[in-house]
C-alpha positions in Angstrom: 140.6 147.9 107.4 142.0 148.2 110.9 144.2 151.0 109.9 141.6 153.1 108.6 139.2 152.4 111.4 142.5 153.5 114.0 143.0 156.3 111.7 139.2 157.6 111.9 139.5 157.5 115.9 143.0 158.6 116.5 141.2 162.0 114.1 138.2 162.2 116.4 140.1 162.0 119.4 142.5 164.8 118.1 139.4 167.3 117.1 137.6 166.2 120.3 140.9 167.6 122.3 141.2 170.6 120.0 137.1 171.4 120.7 136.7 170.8 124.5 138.9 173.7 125.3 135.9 175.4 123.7 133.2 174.2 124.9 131.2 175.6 127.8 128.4 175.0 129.9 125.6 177.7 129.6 122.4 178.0 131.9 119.3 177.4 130.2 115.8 178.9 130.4 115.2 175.6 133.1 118.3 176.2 135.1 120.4 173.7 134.0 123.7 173.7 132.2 123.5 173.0 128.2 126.7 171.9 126.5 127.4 174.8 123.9 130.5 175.7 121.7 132.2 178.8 121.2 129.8 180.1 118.4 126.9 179.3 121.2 125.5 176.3 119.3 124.4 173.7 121.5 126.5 170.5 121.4 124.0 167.8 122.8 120.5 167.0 121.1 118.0 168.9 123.2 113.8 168.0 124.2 111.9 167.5 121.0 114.8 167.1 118.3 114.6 164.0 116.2 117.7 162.2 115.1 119.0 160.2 111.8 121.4 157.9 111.8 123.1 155.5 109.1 125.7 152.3 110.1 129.2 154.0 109.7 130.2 150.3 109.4 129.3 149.4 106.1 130.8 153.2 104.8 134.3 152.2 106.5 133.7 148.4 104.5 133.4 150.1 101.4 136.4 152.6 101.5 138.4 149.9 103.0 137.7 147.5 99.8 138.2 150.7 97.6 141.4 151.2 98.7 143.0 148.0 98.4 140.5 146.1 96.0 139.6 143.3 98.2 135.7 143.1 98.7 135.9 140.9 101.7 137.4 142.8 104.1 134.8 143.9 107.5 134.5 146.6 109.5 135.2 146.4 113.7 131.7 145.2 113.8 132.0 142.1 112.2 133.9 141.2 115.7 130.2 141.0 117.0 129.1 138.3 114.4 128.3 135.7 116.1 127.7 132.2 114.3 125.3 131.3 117.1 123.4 134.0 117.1 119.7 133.5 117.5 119.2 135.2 114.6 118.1 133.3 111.0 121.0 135.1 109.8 124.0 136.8 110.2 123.7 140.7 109.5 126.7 141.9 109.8 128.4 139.4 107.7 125.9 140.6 104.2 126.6 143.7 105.0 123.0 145.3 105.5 122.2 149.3 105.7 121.1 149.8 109.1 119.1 153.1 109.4 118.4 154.4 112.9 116.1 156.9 113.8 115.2 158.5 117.2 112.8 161.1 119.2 114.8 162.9 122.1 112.1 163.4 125.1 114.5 164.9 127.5 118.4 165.1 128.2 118.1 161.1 129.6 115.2 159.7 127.2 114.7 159.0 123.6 112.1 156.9 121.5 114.6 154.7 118.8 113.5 152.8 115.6 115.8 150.6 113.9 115.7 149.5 110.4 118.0 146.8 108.3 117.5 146.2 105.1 119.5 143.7 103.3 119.5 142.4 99.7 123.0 140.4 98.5 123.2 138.7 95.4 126.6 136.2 94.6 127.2 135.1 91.1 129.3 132.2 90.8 130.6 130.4 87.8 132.4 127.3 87.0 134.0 125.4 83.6 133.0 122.2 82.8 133.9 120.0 79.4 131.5 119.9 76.8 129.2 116.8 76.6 129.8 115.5 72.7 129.3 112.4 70.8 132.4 112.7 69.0 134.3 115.1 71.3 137.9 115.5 70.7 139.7 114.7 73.7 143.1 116.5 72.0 141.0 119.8 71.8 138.6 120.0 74.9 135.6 122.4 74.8 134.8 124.2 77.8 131.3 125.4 79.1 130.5 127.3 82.1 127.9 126.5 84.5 126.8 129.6 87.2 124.7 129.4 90.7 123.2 133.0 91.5 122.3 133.5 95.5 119.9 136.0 96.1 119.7 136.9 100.0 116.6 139.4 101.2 116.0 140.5 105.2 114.2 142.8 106.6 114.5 143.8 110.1 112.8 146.6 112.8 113.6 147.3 116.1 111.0 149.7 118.4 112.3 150.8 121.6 113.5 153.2 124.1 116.8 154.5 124.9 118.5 156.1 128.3 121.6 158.2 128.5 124.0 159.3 131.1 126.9 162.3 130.8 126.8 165.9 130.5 129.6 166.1 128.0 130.3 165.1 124.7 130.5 161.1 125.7 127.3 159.6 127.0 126.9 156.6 127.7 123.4 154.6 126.5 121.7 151.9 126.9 118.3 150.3 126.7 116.4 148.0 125.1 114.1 146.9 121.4 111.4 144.9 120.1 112.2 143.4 117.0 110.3 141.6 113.8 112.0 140.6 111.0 112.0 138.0 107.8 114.1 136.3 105.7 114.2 134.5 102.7 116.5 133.1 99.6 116.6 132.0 96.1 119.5 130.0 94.1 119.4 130.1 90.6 121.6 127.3 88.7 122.1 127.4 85.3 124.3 124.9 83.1 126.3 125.0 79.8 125.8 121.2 78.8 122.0 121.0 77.9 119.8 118.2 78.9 119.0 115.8 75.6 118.4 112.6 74.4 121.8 111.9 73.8 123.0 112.8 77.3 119.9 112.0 80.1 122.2 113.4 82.5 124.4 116.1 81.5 127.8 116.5 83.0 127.5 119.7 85.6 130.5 121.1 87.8 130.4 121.3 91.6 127.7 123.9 91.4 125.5 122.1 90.6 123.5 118.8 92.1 121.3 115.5 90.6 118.1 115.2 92.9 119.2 111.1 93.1 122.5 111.7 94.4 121.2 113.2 97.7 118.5 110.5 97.5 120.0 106.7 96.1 117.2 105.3 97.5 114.3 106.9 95.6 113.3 105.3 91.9 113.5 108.7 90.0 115.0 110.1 86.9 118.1 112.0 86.9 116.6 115.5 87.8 119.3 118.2 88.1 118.3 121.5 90.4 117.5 124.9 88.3 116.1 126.4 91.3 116.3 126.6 95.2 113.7 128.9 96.9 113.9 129.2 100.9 110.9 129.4 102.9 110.3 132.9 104.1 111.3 132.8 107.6 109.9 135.1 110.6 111.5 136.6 113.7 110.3 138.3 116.7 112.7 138.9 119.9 114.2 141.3 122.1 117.3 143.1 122.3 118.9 144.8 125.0 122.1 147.1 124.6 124.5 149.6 125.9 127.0 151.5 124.0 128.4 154.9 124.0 128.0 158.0 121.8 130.1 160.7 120.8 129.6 163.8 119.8 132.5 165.5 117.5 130.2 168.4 116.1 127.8 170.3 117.0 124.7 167.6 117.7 126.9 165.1 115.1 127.7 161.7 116.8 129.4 159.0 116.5 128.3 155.9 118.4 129.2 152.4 119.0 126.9 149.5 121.0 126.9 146.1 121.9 123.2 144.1 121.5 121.8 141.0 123.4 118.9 139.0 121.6 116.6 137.1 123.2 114.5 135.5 120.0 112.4 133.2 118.5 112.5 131.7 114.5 109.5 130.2 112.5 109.3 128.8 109.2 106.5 130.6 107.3 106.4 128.8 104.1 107.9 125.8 103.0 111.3 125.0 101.0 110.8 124.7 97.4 113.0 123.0 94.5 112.5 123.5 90.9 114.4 120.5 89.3 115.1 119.3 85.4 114.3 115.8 84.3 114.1 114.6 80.5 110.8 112.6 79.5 111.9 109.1 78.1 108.8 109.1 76.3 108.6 112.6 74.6 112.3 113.1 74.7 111.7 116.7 76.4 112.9 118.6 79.1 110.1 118.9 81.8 109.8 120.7 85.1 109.3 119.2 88.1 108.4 121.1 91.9 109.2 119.7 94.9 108.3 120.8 98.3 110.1 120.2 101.5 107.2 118.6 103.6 110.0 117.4 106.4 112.1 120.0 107.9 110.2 122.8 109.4 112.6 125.4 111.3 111.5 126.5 115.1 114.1 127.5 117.1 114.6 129.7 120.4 117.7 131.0 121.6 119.8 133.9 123.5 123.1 135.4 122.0 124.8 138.0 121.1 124.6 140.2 117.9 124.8 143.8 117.1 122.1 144.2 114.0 124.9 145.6 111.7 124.9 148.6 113.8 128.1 148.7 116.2 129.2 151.6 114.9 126.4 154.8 113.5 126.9 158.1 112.5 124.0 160.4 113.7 122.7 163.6 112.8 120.2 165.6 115.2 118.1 168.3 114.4 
């Protein structure tokens, strides 16, 4: 991954070289000098133009796990993934599309707005030994048990963004208000059913009995089929500073660096949907609980770059 990340800026830097020869300054209508290139296209975004922009990031993640067929390798930005980061979550490590949008006022100013959306779901599976009365311990029977993690965010950043340079690096900075929410589900499913013969099924690693977290309590065996997170709200700030690039005609590449400043709340509470066999009937019943005890507030400052340490940007 680092290679190909060198390998994108060594090519920048070589085009940028090849281009500046080329590029001139030519007086506009207000008397000031506007960045053009040899076919007289202007260079920099001008008054008025709006701009698009996609994380490059998680387009250099993907290439880099095409090409050598590892999906876990991360892009330079996942240096800025902090575990402390006030955020519920870290961004950068699911992997989020982080779509930027912007309004240029002047040659200093622009309106930004900055939207993640993220949605990750992890299968994993384990074998476990077949639960039988008269099981054959020369010839063991295998069944597989899975745990399905289903992650959803969804964050926006409003704010306003300076920039200082004439030339095709400018340097920016300036600051967001941000809102966001998070929640998840785990889904467990197992291969040894739940019957009268076997009250408490054998289950692989993936899995968990309700009792075994809590000795104390007089319950049945109840194994977890389901583990809902409360949704979870955010609101902070984020300052930043960064530097853009512009290798094309009003094309850019930029990188940043973000500081949050944010607060977390628990919206809704933790839920678990467990599995429990009725002595009396002899069926399989579901039972909810509810985390009443651990509510989530927390306040804190830290660094994190919302997935978005490196964009590509289109103006028009």
């Amino acid at each position: 991954m680092k290679k190909i990340f060198l390998t994108t800026v060594i090519a920048l830097a070589v085009c940028s070289t090849l281009m500046f020869a080329q590029d001139a300054p030519i007086p506009s209508s207000s008397g000031t000098g506007s960045l053009k290139n040899k076919n007289g296209y202007d260079i920099l975004p001008q008054a008025n133009d709006w701009g698009l922009g996609i994380s490059a990031s998680a387009t250099l993640d993907y290439f880099g796990n095409l090409m050598n067929g590892n999906l876990y390798n991360g892009s330079a930005s996942n240096a800025f993934a902090y575990p402390n980061s006030p955020l519920p979550f870290s961004l950068s490590s699911y992997g989020g599309l982080t779509l930027l949008g912007k309004k240029v006022l002047d040659e200093s100013n622009a309106y930004r707005v900055r939207l993640l959306v993220l949605m990750s779901n992890l299968k994993e599976t384990e074998k476990v030994l077949q639960d039988a009365i008269d099981a054959d311990i020369s010839y063991p029977v295998y069944v597989e048990d899975a745990r399905i993690t289903k992650n959803t965010a969804l964050m926006l950043g409003v704010g306003k963004e300076m920039r200082r340079g004439s030339h095709r690096v400018q340097g920016v900075y300036g600051g967001e208000a941000m809102i966001g929410f998070y929640s998840s589900t785990i889904n467990y499913t197992y291969g040894n059913p739940m019957n009268i013969n076997f009250p408490r099924p054998t289950i692989s690693g993936l899995g968990y009995y309700y009792n075994d977290n809590f000795p104390n309590l007089n319950l049945l065996d109840e194994r977890i089929v389901k583990e809902k997170s409360g949704l979870s709200g955010f609101i902070g700030v984020r300052p930043f500073i960064g530097v853009e690039y512009f290798f094309a005609p009003k094309i850019s590449i930029s990188g940043e660096f973000g500081y949050v400043l944010g607060y977390i709340k628990d919206i809704s509470k933790d839920e678990l949907t467990l599995e429990r066999l009725n002595p009396t009937s002899a069926e399989v019943e579901k039972v909810i609980r509810t985390d009443n005890w651990n509510e989530q507030r927390s306040f804190g400052l830290g660094p994190e770059n919302l997935n978005g340490s490196l964009n590509l940007l289109f103006y028009f």
